[in-house]
VOROTOR-360307 format. One line per 3 residues: number of its first residue (from 1); for each residue z, y, x of N, C-alpha, C. Coordinates in nm, 3 decimals, padded with zeros to 5 digits. Each point is the difference from the previous one (the first is absolute). Layout:
N
NUM) Z,Y,X,Z,Y,X,Z,Y,X | ...
This chain:
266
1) 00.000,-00.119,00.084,00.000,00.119,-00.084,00.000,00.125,00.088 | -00.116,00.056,-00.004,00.001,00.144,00.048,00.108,00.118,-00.069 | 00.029,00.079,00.081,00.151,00.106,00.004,-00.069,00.153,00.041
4) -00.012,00.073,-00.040,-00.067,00.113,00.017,00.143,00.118,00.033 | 00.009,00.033,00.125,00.116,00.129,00.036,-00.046,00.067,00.010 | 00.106,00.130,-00.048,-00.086,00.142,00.016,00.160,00.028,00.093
7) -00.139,00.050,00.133,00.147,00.040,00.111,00.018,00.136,-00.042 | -00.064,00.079,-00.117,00.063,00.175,-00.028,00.178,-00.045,-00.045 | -00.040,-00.118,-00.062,00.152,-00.016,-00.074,00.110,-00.103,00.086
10) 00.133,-00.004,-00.037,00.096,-00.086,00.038,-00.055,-00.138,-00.048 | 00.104,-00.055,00.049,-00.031,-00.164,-00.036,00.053,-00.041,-00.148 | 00.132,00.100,-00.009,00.057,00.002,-00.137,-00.073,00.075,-00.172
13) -00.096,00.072,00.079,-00.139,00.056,-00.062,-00.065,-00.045,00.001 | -00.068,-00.088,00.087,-00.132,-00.115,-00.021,00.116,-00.101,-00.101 | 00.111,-00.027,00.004,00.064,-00.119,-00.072,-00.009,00.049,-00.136
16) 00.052,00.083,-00.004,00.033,00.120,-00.193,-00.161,-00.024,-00.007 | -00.123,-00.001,00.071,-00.109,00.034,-00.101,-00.053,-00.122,-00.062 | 00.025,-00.100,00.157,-00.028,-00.127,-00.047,00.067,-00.083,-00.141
19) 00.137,00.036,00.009,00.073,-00.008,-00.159,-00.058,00.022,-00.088 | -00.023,00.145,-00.033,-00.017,00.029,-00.146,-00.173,00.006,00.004 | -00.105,-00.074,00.093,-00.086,-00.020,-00.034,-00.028,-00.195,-00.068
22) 00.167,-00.064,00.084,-00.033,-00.125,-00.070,00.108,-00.005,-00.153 | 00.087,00.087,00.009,00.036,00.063,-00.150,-00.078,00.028,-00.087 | -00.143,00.099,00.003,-00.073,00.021,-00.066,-00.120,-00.153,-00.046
25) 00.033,-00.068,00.105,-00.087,-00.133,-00.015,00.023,-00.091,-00.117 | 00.175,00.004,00.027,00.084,-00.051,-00.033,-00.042,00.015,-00.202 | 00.011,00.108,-00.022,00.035,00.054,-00.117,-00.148,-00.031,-00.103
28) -00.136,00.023,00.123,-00.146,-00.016,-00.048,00.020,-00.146,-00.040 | 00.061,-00.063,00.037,-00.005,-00.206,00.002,00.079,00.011,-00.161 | 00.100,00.096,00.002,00.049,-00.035,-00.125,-00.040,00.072,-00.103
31) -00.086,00.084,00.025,-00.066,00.044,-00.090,-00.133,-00.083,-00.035 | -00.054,-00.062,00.058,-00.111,-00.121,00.011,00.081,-00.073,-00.113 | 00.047,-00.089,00.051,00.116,-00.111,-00.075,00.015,00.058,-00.126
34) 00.079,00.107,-00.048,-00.029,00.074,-00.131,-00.092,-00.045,-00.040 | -00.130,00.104,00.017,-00.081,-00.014,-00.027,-00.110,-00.146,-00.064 | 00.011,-00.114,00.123,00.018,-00.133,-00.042,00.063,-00.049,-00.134
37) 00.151,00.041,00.017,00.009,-00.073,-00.140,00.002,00.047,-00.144 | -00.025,00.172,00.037,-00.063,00.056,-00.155,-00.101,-00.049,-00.020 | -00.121,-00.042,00.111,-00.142,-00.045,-00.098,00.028,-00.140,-00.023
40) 00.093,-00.073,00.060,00.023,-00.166,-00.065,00.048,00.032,-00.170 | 00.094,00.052,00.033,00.038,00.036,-00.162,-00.102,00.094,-00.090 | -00.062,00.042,00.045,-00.106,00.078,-00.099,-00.075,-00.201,-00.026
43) -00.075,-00.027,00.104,-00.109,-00.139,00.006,00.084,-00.079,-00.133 | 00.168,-00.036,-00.009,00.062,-00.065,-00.046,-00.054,00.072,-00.168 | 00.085,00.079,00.014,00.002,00.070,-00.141,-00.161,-00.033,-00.095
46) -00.084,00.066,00.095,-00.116,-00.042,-00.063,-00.104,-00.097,-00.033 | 00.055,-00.126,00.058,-00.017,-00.158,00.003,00.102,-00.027,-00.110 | 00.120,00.051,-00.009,00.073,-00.061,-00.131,-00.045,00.070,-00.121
49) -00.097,00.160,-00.012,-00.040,00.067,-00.088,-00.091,-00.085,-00.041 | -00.088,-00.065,00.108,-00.152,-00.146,-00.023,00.052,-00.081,-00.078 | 00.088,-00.034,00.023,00.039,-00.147,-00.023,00.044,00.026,-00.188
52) 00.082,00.126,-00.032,00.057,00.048,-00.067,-00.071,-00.013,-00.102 | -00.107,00.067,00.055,-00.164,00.075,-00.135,-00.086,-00.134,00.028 | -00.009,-00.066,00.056,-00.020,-00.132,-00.030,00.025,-00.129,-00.081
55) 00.173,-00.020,-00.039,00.039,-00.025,-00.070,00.017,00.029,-00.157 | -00.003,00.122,00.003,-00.047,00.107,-00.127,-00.099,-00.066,-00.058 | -00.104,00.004,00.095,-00.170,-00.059,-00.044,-00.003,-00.115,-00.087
58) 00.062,-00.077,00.128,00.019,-00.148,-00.064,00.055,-00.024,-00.120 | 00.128,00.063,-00.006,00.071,-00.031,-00.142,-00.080,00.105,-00.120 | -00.049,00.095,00.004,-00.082,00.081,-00.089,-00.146,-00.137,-00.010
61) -00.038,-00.062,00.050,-00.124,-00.085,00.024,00.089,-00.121,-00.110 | 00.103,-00.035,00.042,00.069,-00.138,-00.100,00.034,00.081,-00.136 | 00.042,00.136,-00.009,-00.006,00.048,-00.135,-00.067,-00.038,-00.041
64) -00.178,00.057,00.050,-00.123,-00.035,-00.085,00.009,-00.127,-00.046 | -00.009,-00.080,00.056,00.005,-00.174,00.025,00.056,-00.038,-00.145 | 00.163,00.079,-00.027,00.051,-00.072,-00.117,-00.002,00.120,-00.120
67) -00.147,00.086,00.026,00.053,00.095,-00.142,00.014,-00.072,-00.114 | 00.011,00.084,-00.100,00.028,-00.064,-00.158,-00.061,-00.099,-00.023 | 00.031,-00.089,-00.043,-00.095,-00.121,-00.050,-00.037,00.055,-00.143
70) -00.144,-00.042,-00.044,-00.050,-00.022,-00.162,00.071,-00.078,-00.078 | 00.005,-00.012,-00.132,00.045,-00.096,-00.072,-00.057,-00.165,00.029 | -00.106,00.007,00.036,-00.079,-00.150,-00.001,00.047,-00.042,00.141
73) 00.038,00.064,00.103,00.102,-00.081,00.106,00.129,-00.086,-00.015 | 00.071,-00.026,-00.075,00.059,-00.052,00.002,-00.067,-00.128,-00.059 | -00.117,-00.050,-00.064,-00.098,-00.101,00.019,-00.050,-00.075,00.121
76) -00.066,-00.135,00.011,-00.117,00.015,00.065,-00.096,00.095,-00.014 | -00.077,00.062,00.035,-00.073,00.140,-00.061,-00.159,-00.019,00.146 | -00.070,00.017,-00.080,-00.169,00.046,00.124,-00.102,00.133,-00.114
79) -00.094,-00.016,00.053,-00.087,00.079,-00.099,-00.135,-00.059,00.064 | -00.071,-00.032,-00.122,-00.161,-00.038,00.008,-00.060,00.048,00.128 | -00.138,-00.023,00.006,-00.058,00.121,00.020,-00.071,00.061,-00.047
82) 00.013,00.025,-00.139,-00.052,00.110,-00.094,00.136,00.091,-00.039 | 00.108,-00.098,00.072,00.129,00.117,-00.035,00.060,00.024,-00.106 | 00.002,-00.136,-00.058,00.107,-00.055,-00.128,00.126,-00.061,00.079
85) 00.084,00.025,-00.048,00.146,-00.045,00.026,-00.007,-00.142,-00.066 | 00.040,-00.099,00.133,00.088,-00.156,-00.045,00.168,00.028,00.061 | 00.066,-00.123,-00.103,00.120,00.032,00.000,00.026,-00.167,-00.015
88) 00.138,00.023,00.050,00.022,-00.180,00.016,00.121,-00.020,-00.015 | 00.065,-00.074,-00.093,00.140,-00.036,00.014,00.084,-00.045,00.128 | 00.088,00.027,00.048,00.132,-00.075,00.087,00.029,-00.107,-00.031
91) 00.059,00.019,-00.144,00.069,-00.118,-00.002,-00.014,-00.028,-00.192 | 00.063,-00.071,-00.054,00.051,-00.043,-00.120,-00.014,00.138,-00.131 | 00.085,00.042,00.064,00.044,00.161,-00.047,-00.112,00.090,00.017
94) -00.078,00.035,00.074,-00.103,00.091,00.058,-00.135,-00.034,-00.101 | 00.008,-00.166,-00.019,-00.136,-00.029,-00.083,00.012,00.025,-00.140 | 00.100,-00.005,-00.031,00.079,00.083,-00.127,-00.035,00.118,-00.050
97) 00.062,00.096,00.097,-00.031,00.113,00.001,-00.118,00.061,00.008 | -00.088,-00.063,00.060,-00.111,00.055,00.040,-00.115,-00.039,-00.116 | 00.038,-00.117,-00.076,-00.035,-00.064,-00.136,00.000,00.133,-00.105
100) 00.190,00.050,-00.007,00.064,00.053,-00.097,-00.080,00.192,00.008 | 00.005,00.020,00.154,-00.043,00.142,00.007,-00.127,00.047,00.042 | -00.072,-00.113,00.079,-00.065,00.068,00.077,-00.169,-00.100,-00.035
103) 00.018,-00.079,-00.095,-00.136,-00.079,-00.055,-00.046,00.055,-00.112 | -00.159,00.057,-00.025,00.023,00.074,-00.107,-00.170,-00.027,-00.030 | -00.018,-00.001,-00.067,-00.140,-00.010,-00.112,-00.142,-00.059,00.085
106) -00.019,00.094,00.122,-00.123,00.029,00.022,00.021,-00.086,00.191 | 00.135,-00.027,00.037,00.024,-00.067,00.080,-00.020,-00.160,-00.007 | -00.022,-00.063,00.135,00.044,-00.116,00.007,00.066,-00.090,00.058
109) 00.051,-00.170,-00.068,00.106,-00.007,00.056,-00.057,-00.115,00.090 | 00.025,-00.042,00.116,-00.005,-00.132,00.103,00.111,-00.046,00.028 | -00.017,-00.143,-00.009,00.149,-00.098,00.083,-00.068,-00.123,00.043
112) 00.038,-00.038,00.109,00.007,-00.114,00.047,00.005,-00.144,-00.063 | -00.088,-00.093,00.004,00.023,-00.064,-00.061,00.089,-00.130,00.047 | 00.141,00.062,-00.012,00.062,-00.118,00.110,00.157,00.084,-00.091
115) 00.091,-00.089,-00.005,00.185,00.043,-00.016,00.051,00.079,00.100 | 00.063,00.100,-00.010,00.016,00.139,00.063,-00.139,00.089,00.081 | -00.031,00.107,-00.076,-00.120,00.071,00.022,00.066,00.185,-00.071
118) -00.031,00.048,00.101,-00.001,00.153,-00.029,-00.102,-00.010,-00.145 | 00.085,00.107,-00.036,-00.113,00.057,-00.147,-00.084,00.148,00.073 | -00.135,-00.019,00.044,-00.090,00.052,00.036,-00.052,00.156,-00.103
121) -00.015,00.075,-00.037,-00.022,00.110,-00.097,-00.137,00.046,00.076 | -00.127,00.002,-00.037,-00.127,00.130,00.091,00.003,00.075,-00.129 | 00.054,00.134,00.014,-00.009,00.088,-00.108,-00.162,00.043,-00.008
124) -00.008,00.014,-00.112,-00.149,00.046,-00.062,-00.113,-00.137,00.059 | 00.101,-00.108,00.003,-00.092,-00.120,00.033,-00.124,-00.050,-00.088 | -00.022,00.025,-00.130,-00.071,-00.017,-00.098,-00.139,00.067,00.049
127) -00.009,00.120,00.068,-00.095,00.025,00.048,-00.038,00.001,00.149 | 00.049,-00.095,00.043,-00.080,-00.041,00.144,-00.032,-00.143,-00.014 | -00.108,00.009,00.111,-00.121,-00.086,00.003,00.087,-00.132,00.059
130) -00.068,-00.099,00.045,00.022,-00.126,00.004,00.045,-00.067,00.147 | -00.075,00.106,00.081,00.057,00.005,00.143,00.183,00.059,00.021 | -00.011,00.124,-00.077,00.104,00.074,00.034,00.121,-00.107,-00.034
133) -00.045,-00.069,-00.140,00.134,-00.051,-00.116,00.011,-00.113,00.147 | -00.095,-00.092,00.079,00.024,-00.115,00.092,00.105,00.075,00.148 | -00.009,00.076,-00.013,00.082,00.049,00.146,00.085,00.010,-00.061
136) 00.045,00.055,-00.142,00.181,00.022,-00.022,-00.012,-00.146,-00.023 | -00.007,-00.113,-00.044,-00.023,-00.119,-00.055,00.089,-00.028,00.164 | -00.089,-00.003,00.146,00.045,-00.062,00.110,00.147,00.084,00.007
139) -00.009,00.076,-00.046,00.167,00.123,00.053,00.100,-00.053,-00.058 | -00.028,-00.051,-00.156,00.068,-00.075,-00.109,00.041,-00.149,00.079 | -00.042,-00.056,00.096,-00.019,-00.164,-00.023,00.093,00.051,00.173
142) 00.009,00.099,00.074,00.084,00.031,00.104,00.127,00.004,-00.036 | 00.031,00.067,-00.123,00.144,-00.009,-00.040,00.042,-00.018,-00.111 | -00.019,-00.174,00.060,00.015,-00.130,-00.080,00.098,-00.074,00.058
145) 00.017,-00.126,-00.051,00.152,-00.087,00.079,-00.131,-00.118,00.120 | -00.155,00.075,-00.091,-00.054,-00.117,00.089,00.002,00.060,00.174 | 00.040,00.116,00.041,-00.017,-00.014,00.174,00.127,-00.052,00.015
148) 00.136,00.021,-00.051,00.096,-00.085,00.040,00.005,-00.121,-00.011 | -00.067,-00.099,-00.075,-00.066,-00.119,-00.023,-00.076,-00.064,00.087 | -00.094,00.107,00.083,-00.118,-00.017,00.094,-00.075,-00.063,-00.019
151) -00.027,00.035,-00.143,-00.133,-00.058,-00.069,-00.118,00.085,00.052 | -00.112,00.029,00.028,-00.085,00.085,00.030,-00.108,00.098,-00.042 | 00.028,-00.091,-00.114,-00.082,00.016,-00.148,00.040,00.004,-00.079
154) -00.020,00.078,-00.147,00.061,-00.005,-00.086,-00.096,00.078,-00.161 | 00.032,-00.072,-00.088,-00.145,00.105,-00.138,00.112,00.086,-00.003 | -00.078,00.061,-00.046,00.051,00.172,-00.065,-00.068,-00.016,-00.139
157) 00.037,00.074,-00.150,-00.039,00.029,-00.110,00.019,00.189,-00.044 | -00.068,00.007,-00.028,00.016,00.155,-00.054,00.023,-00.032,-00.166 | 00.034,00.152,-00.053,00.025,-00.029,-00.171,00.012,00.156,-00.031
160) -00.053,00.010,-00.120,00.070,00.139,-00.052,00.128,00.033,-00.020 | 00.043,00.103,-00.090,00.108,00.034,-00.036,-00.003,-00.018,-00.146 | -00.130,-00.096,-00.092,00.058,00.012,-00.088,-00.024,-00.183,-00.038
163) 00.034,-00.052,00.115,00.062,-00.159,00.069,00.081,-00.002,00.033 | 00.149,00.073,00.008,00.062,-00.007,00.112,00.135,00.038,-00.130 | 00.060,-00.104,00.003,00.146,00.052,-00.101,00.086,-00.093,00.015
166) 00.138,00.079,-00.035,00.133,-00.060,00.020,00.043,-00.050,-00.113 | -00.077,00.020,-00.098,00.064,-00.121,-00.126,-00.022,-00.103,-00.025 | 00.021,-00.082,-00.085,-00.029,-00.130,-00.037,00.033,-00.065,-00.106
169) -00.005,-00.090,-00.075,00.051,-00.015,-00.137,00.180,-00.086,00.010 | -00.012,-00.024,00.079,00.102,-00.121,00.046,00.080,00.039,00.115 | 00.115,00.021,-00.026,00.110,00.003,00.162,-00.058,00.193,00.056
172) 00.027,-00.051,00.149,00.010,00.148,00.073,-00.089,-00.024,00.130 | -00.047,00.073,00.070,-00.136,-00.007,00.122,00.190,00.054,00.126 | -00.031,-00.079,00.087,00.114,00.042,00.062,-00.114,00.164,00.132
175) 00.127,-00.002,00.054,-00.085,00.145,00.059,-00.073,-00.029,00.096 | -00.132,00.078,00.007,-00.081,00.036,00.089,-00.073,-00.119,-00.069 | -00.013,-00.147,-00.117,-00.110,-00.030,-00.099,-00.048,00.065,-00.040
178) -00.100,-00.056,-00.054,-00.108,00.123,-00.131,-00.057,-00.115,-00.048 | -00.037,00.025,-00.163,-00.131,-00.057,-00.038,-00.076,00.010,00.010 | -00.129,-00.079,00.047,-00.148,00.085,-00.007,-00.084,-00.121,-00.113
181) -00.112,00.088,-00.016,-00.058,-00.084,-00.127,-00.155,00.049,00.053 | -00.102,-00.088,-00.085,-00.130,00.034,00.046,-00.028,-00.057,00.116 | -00.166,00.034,00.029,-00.083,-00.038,00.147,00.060,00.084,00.107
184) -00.003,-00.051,00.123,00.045,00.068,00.140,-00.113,00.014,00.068 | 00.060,00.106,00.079,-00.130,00.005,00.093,00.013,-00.041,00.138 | -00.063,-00.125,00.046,00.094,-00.076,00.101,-00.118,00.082,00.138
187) 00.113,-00.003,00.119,-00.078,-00.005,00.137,00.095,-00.158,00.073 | -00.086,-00.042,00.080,00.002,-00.136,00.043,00.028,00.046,00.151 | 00.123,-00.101,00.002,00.007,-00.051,00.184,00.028,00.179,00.059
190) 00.041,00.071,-00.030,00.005,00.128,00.065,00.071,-00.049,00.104 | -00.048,00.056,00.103,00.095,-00.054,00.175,00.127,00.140,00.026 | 00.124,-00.034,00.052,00.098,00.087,-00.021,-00.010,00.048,00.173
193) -00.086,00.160,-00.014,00.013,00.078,00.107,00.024,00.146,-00.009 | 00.082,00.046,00.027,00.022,00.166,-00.072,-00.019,00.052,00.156 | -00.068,00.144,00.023,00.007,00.086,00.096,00.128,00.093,-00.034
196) 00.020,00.084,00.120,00.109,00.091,-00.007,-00.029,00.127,00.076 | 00.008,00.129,-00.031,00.017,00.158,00.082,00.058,00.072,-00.056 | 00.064,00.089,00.084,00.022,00.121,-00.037,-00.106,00.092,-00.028
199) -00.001,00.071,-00.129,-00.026,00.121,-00.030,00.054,00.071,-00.055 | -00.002,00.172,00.039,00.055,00.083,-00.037,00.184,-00.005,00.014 | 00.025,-00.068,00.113,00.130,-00.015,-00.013,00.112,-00.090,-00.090
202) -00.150,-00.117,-00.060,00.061,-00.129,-00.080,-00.067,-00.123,00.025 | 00.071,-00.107,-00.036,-00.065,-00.143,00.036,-00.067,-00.064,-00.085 | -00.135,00.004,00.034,-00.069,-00.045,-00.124,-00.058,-00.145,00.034
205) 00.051,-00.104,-00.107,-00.054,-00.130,00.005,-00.144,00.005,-00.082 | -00.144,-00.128,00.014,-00.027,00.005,-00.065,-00.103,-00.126,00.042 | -00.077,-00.057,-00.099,-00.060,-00.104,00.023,-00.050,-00.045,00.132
208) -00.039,-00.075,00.048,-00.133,00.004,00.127,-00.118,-00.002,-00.079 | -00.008,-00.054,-00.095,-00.114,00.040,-00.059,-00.054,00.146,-00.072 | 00.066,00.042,-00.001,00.028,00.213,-00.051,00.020,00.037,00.139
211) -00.002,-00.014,00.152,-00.020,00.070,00.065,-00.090,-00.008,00.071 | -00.046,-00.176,00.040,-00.109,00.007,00.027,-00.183,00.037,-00.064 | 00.046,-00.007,-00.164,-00.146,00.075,-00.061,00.005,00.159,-00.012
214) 00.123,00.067,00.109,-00.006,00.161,-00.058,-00.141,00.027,00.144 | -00.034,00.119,-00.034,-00.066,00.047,00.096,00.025,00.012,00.151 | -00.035,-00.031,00.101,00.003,00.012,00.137,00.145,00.150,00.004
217) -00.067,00.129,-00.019,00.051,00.120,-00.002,00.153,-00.022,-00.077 | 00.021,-00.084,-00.094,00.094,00.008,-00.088,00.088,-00.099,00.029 | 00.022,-00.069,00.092,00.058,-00.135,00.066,00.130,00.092,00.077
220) 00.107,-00.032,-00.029,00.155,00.127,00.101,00.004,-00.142,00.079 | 00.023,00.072,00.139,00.011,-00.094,00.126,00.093,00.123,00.093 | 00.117,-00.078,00.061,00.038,-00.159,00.003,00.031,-00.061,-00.122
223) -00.025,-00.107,00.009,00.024,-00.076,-00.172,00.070,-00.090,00.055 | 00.053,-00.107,-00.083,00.063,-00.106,-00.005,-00.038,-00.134,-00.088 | -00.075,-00.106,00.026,-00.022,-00.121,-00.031,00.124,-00.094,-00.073
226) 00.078,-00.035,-00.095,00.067,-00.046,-00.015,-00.015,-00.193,-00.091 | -00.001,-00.081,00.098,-00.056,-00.160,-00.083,00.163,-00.078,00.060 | -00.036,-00.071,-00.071,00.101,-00.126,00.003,00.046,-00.029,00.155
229) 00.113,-00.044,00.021,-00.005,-00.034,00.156,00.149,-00.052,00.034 | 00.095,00.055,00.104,00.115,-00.065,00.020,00.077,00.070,00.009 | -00.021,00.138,00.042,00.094,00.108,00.038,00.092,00.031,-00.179
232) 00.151,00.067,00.042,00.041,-00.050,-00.133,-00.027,00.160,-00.035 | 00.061,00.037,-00.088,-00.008,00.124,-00.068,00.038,00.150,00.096 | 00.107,-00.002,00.074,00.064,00.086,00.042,-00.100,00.039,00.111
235) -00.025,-00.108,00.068,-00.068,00.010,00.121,-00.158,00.052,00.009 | -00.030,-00.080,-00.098,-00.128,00.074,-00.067,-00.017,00.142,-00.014 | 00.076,00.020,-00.072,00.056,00.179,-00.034,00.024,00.104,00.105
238) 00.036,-00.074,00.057,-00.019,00.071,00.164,-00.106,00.000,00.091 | -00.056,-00.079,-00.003,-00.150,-00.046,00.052,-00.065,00.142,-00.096 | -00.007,00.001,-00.131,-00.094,00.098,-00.066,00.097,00.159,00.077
241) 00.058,00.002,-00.012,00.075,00.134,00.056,-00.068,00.000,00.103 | 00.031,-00.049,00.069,-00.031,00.006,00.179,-00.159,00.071,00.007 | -00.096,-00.085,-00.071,-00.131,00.035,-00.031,-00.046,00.111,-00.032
244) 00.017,00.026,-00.129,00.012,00.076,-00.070,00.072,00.166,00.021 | 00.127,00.015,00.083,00.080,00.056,00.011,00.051,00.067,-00.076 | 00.038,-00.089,-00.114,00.086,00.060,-00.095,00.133,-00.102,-00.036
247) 00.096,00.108,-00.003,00.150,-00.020,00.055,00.061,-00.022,-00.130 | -00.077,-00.051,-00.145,00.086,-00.004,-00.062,00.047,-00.158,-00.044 | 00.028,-00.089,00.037,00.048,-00.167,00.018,-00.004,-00.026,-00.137
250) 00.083,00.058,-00.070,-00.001,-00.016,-00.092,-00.077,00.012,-00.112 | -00.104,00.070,-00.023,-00.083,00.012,-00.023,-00.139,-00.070,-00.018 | 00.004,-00.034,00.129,-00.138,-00.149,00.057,00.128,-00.162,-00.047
253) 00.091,00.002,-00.026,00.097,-00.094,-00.008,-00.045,-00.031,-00.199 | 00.013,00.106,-00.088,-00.012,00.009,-00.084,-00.150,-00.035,-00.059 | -00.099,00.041,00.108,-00.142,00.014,-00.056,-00.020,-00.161,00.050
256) 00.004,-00.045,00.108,-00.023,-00.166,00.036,00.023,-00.074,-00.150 | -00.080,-00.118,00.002,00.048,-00.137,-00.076,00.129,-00.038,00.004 | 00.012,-00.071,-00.069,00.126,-00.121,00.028,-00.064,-00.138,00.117
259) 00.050,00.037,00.053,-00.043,-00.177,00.115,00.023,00.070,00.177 | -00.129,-00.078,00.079,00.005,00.045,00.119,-00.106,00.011,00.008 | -00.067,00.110,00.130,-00.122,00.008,00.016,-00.054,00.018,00.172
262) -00.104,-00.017,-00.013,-00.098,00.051,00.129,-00.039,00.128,00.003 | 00.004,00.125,00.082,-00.028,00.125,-00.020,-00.114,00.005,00.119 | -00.094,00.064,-00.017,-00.072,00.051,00.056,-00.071,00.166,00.033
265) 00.018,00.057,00.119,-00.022,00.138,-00.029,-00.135,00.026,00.074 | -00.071,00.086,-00.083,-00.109,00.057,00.040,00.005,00.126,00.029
């Protein structure tokens, strides 16, 4: 280390200058250091502001995800593609109801032709064509007891609403029966495959046969393939989440069959 003396001054004067020039050094280092860890804490602050307004996003994004549901959600529920509403019983109770409120003149009704079968509704079914009535027909024969059965096949019958009654001359129709009377209108062997996407921030099930005859342009991708298979319910449901990326379990839990299945994502 070079030492620079100035012989004008004492030695105790070259010492005093040398001091308070490594004093002044001294003080620049800690003013550095300062300096250092105000911009860490600024970097901090504004990585937790990211992270912050990020989270915001996300949970404003899962708002969308679960806005209000329609009345016909708490159904199985799809829409044509001419954009008539089908509706599908849950359970016992649901085919009831959906009999009691929601079947009405100009609608029609489909079930499975097998012991436990959703009661199927295509409102304003009376006026669609013969293709449209066969895709709710396959949607109808999906939520049936036949995929928990793992039957693969199954007829479907359509009927009006003025075939379709809860009376009888004798005794009582227990719930979710009906009488029907008259010719049916049968579809044969319908194979049980429903697709699945999100749109608009909801999960829409609906035939494979209603998604594969919509137009190229009109096809929502990523979709979801849903057929018979091994995976059980829960797991499945997560498989469509994962895909899909929609976070509501419950939801895809509700819209699935009864049984197990194979999922496939496109």
């Amino acid at each position: 280390m070079e030492v620079k003396i100035r012989f004008t001054e004492t030695a105790q004067q070259n010492a005093d200058s040398y001091y308070q020039r490594a004093k002044k050094l001294a003080q620049k280092k800690e003013g550095a250091k300062k300096a250092v860890a105000e911009l860490k804490a600024r970097l901090e602050k504004h990585r937790q502001e990211r992270e912050e307004a990020k989270a915001k996003e996300e949970k404003e994004n899962k708002a969308v995800m679960k806005q209000k549901k329609e009345w016909y959600e708490k159904f199985h529920w799809s829409f044509t593609r001419d954009g008539m509403l089908v509706i599908g019983g849950k359970d016992a109770h649901q085919n009831e109801l959906i009999n009691a409120k929601h079947f009405e003149d100009d609608d029609l009704f489909f079930h499975a032709d097998i012991f436990g079968a959703s009661v199927v509704v295509l409102k304003d079914g009376t006026k669609t064509g013969k293709e449209i009535r066969e895709e709710v027909a396959q949607f109808a024969a999906c939520y049936s007891s036949a995929w928990k059965d793992n039957l693969h096949t199954v007829d479907v019958y359509a009927m009006r609403r003025d075939q379709v009654s809860k009376s009888k001359s004798k005794g009582t129709l227990g719930t979710g029966s009906f009488l029907l009377s008259g010719e049916r209108e049968w579809y044969r062997n319908m194979s049980l495959e429903l697709v699945m996407y999100a749109k608009d921030g909801k999960l829409v099930s609906e035939s494979m046969l209603a998604y594969t005859r919509r137009e190229e342009k009109d096809r929502i991708s990523p979709y979801i393939r849903v057929t018979q298979g091994k995976e059980k319910k829960s797991d499945a449901a997560k498989m469509v989440a994962k895909v899909l990326s929609y976070d509501d379990l419950d939801s895809i839990m509700q819209q699935l069959p009864t049984g197990s299945f194979h999922i496939t994502g496109r």
